[in-house]
Every structure is written in structure tokens, then in C-alpha cells.
C-alpha positions as CSV (number, residue, x, y, z in Angstrom):
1,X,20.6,21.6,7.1
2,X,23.9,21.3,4.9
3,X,24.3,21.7,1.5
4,X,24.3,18.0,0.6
5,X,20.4,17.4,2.1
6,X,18.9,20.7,0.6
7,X,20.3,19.4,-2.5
8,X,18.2,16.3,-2.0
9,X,15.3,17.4,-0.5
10,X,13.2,18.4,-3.6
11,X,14.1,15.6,-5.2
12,X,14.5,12.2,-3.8
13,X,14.4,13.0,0.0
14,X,10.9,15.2,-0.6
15,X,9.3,12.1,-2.3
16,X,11.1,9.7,0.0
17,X,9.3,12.0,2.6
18,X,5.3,11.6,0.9
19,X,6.2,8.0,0.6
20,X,7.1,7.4,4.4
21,X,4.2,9.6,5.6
22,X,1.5,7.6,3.6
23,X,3.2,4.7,4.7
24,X,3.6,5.3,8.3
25,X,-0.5,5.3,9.0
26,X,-1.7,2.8,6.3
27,X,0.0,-0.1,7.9
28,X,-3.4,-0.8,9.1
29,X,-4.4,-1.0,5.0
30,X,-1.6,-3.6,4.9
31,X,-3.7,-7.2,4.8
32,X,-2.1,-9.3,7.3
33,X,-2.9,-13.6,6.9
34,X,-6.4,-14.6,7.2
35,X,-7.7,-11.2,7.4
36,X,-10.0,-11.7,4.2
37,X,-11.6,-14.4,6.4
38,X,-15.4,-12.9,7.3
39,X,-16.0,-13.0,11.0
40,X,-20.2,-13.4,11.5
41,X,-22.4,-10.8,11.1
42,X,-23.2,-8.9,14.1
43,X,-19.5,-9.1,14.8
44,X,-17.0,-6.0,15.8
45,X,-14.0,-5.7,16.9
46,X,-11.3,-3.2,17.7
47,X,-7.9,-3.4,16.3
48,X,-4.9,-1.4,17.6
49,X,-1.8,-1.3,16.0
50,X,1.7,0.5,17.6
51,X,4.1,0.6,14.8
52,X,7.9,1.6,14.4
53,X,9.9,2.1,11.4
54,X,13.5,3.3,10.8
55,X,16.0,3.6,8.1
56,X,19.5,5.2,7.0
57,X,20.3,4.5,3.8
58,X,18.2,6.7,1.2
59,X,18.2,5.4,-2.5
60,X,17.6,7.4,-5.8
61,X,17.7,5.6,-9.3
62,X,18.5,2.6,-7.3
63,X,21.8,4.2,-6.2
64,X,22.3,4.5,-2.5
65,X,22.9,8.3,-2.5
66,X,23.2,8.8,1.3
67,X,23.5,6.9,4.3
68,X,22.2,9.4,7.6
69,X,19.2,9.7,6.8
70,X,18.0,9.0,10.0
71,X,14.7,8.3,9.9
72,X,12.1,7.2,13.3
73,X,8.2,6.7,12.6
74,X,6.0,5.6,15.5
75,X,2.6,5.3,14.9
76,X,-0.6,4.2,17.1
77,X,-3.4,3.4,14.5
78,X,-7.2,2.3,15.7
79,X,-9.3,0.3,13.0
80,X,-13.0,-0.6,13.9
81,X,-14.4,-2.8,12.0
82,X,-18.3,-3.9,12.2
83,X,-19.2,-7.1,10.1
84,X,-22.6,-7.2,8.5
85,X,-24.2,-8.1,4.8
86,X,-24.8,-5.9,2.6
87,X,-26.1,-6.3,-1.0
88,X,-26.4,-10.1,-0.3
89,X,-22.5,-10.6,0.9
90,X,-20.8,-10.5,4.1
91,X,-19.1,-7.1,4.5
92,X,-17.1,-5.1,7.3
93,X,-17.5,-1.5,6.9
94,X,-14.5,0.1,9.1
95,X,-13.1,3.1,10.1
96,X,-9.3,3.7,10.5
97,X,-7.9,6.5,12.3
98,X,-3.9,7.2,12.3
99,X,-1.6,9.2,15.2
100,X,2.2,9.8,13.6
101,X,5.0,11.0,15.3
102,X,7.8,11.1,12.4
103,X,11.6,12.5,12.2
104,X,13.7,13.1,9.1
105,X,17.2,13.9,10.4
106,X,18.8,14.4,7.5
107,X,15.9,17.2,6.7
108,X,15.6,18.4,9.6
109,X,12.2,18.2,10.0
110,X,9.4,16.4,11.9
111,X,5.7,15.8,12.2
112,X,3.6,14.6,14.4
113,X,-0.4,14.2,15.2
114,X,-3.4,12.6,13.6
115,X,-2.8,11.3,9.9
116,X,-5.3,11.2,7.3
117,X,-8.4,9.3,8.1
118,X,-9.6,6.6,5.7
119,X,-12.7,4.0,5.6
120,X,-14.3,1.4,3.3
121,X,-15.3,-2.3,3.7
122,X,-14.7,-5.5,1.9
123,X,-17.5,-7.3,-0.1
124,X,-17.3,-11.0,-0.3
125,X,-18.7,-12.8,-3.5
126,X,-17.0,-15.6,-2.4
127,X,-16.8,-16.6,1.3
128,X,-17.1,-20.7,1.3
129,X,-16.5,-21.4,4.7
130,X,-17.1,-25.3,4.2
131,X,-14.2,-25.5,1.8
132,X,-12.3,-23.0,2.9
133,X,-12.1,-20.5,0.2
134,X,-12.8,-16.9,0.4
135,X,-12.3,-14.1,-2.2
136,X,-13.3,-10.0,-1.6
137,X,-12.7,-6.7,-2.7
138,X,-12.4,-3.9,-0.5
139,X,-12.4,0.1,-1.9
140,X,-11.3,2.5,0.6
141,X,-10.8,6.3,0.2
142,X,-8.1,8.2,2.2
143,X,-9.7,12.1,3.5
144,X,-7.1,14.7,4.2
145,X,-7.6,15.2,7.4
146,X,-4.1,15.0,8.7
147,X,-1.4,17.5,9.6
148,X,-0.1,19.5,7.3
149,X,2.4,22.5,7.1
150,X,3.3,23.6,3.3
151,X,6.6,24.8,3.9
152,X,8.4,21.2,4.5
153,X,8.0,18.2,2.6
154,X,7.7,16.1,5.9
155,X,3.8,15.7,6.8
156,X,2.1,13.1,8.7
157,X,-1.0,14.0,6.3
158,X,-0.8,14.4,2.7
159,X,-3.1,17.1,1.7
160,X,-4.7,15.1,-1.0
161,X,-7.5,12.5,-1.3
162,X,-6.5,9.2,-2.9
163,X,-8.8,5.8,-3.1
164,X,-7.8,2.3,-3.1
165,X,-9.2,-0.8,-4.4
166,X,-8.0,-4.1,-3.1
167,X,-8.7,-7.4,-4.0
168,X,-7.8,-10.5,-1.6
169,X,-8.0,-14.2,-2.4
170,X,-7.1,-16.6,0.9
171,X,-7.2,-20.9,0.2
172,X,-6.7,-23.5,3.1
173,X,-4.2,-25.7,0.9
174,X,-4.3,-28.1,3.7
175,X,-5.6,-28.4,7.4
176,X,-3.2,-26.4,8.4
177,X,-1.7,-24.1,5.6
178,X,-2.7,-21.4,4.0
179,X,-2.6,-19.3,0.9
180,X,-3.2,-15.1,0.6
181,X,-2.9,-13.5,-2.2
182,X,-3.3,-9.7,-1.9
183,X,-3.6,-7.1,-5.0
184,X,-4.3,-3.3,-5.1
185,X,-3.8,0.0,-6.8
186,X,-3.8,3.4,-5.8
187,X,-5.0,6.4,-7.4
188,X,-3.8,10.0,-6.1
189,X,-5.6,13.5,-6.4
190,X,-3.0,16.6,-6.6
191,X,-1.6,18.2,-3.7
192,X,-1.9,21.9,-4.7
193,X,0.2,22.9,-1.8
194,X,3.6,20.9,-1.9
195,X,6.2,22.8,-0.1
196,X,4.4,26.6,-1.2
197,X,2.1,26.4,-3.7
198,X,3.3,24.0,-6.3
199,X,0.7,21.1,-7.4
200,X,2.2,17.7,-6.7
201,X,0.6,15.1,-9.1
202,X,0.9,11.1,-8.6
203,X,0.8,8.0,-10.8
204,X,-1.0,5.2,-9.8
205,X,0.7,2.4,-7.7
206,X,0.7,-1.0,-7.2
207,X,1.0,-3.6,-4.8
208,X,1.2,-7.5,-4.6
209,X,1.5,-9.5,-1.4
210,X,1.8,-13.5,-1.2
211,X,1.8,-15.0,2.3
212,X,2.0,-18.5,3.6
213,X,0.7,-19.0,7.4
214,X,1.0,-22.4,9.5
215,X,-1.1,-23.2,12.4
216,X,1.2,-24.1,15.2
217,X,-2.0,-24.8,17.4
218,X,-6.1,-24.1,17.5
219,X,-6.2,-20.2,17.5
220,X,-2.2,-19.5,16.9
221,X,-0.1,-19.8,13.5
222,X,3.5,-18.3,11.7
223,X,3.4,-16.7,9.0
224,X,5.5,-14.7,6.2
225,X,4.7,-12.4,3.2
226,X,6.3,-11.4,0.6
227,X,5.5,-7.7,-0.8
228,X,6.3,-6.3,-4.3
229,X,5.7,-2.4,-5.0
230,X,5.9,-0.2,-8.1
231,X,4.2,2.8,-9.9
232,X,3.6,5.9,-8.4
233,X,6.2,8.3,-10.3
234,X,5.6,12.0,-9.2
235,X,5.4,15.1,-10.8
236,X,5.7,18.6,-9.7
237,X,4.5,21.4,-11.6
238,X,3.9,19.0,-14.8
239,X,7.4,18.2,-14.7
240,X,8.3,14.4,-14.2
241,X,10.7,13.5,-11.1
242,X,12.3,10.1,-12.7
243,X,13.7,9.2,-9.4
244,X,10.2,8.9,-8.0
245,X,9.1,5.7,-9.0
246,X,8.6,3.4,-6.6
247,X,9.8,-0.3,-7.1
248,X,10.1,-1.9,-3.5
249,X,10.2,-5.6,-2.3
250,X,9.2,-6.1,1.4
251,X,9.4,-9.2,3.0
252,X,7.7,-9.8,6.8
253,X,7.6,-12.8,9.2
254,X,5.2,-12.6,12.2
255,X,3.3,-15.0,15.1
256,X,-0.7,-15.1,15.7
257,X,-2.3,-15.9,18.3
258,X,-6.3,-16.1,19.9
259,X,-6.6,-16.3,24.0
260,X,-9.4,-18.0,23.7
261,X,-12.2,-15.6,22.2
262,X,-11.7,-12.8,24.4
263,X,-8.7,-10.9,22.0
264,X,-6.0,-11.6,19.3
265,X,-2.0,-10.6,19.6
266,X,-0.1,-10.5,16.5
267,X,4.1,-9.5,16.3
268,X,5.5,-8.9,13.1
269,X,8.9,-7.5,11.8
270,X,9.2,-6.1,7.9
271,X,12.1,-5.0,6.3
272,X,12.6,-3.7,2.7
273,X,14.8,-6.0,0.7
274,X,15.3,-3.1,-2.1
275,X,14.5,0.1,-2.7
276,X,14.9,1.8,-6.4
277,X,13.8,5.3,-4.8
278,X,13.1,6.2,-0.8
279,X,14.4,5.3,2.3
280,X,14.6,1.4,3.0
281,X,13.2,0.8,6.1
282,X,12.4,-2.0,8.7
283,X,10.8,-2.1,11.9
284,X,8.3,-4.1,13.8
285,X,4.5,-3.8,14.2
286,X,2.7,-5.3,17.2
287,X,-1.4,-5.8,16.6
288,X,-4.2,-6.2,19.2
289,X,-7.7,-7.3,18.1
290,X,-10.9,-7.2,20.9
291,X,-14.2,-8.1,20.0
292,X,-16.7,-5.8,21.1
């Protein structure tokens, strides 16, 4: 590694690094258009997602501060998801399970295997079917079961537990168009074991997507969202990284579509518009739901 990237690494490119990893196995977390619509109960399905992400250019204090970082994440993530009620609302208690295989050139250093696990379920106070209005909240909690090696700051798990709540809102604004609105915040535990045994600690972060999504026909529709993130300034030791903090927009365009009721195919391609702190990335993700 040369002198420039160990200079980096325990600052921007290490947290740039715990950002990515998170990242790279909770794209199934990310709410995608319609997905706060309730199937029936008695309802499961599968959903498979093969993701790919890369990025050069690595920012710190909005500065771009390096431009080879050279960074490839390929993940396979499996969600199952069984709809049901529970306390007098449709809910989908799931299951998602993440496999990472990530490389940080300028670091040096890779990581590959199964990411944490998380789980949870959306309740739906709201789910108005005739007029096409459906609002729910969904906790879930991330388990550190993922790979792990203390001595690098690249790590396709992230040795902590953290818990999300999300709340989705989706509105048919006519026949054919639709609204989601998507909100959420994260809360970290430590990671007593960042690269040796120093305790990395975690603000609280926040996303906010909008999307709009057309139907082109019965069963297929474009769509975009727009993604906004910030929060999440790190610590190590008690002391404050300032280049930490995330602030991020992400925007994403992608295509839907049902074969008839036997299974759903979704293409979508992100890219980060800015990036205060991290890597900016883009990539593509391509999404495969079967009922079961």
C-alpha cells in the first residue's frame, strides 16, 4: 500500500469502507416502487437480487481527495417474505440473507462471504386497496453474523447490531401513476473491534426516497427515485471523525415487469450524484421475485 492510502485509510477510506460494506448487502432494505403495496395473506414469495457497484473517485469534506480507489462489490442477496396479519393489519415478516464479494484497491484489501443477516416486517395501518392508498412501517434489526477480520477496515460484516425503522407511504395519483415516499433512520451499536481493539461508535442516519413509477402495460411500469442521505458521523475511541458524515444524493431509474403470475423481473441502474464523504459509486441491480 503506498504512503498516500495508509494515510487515508483510518480516516476517510476506513469509514468509506463501513459505509460500502453496509451498503453492499442492504440493497435488499432499499424500497423499490410499489413494494409498500400488501400482497394477500397466505402469500410468499422469494426475491433474489445480484448486485454490482463500483467507484474511483473517493471524497472527504466534500473534496475529491483521490481518484483510484478502485472499488468492485458484487453481491447475491435472498429476501423471503411471507404475508400474513398480525395485530389486525396485513404484515410480511421476511428474512434477508446477504453473500459479498468486495475489493478496495486502493487499500488493498478484500472481503468476501455471507454479510450480516437482518429480518423484520412491515405493519400496515393503512392499506386501502379500493382507493389506492397504502401507508406502513417496517422495523428491522441487522445481527452480526457476517465476516469479519479486525485487522482491516474492509469487512463484508460489521461486527455490530444496528436497527432500522422505516416508514413508507405509496398513492395512485392517477390510473397509471404513482407516488412512494420512503423515510428511515438508523441507529448503530459500537464495534469494539475496529481495526484491533478500538470501539467504533455511529450517529444515527437518515434516509429519504421519492419515486415516480408509470405503467407502460398491465403488470409492467418505469420508474425513478430520487435518494437523499445524511447523519451517521463516526467516532473512534470517543474522538469525532468530521469527515465521516454522510450527506449523499442517489438517483435510480429502472423497468418492472410481471410474466403473468408466475414471477417478476426488475433492472435498475443507481448512481450517486454527490458524495460529502465515501466513495461515489454506481452500478446496476437486477431483481427476481417468485411466488411460492
Amino acid at each position: 500500500m503506498n504512503i498516500f492510502a495508509k494515510k487515508l485509510l483510518p480516516a476517510a477510506l476506513a469509514v468509506s469502507s463501513v459505509l460500502l460494506c453496509q451498503q453492499a448487502f442492504a440493497i435488499a432494505e432499499t424500497v423499490h416502487p410499489r413494494d409498500y403495496i400488501p400482497a394477500p395473506a397466505g402469500v410468499n414469495l422469494s426475491v433474489t437480487y445480484l448486485e454490482n457497484r463500483s467507484g474511483d473517485d473517493l471524497y472527504a469534506g466534500g473534496d475529491k481527495v483521490a481518484d483510484n480507489a478502485d472499488l468492485e462489490v458484487n453481491a447475491v442477496v435472498e429476501r423471503l417474505i411471507h404475508f400474513t396479519e398480525l395485530f389486525g393489519m396485513p404484515a410480511d415478516p421476511q428474512i434477508i440473507i446477504p453473500v459479498v464479494d468486495m475489493d478496495l484497491g486502493i487499500a488493498g484489501q478484500d472481503s468476501s462471504g455471507v454479510g450480516d443477516i437482518f429480518f423484520g416486517s412491515t405493519f400496515w395501518p393503512v392499506a386501502d386497496n379500493e382507493n389506492k392508498e397504502w401507508f406502513g412501517l417496517t422495523p428491522f434489526l441487522y445481527v452480526p453474523t457476517g465476516a469479519y477480520d479486525d485487522n482491516q477496515a474492509v469487512n463484508v460484516g460489521a461486527n455490530r447490531f444496528s436497527f432500522v425503522m422505516q416508514a413508507g407511504y405509496v398513492k395512485a395519483l392517477t390510473d397509471k401513476l404513482y407516488l412512494d415516499v420512503i423515510g428511515e433512520v438508523q441507529w448503530y451499536g459500537d464495534n469494539d473491534d475496529f481495526l484491533g481493539n478500538n470501539t467504533l461508535s455511529k450517529d444515527e442516519a437518515y434516509r429519504l426516497s421519492t419515486m415516480l413509477s408509470y405503467d407502460l402495460s398491465p403488470g409492467s411500469y418505469i420508474w425513478g427515485r430520487y435518494a437523499k442521505q445524511i447523519g451517521g458521523e463516526e467516532s473512534v475511541n470517543g474522538t469525532t471523525d468530521a469527515d465521516s458524515e454522510m450527506d449523499t444524493d442517489t438517483a435510480s431509474i429502472g423497468y418492472t415487469h410481471w410474466f403473468g403470475k408466475s414471477f417478476q423481473v426488475q433492472a435498475e441502474y443507481t448512481r450517486d450524484l454527490s458524495v460529502e464523504n465515501g466513495i461515489a459509486v454506481d452500478g446496476a441491480t437486477l431483481r427476481l421475485v417468485v411466488p411460492f
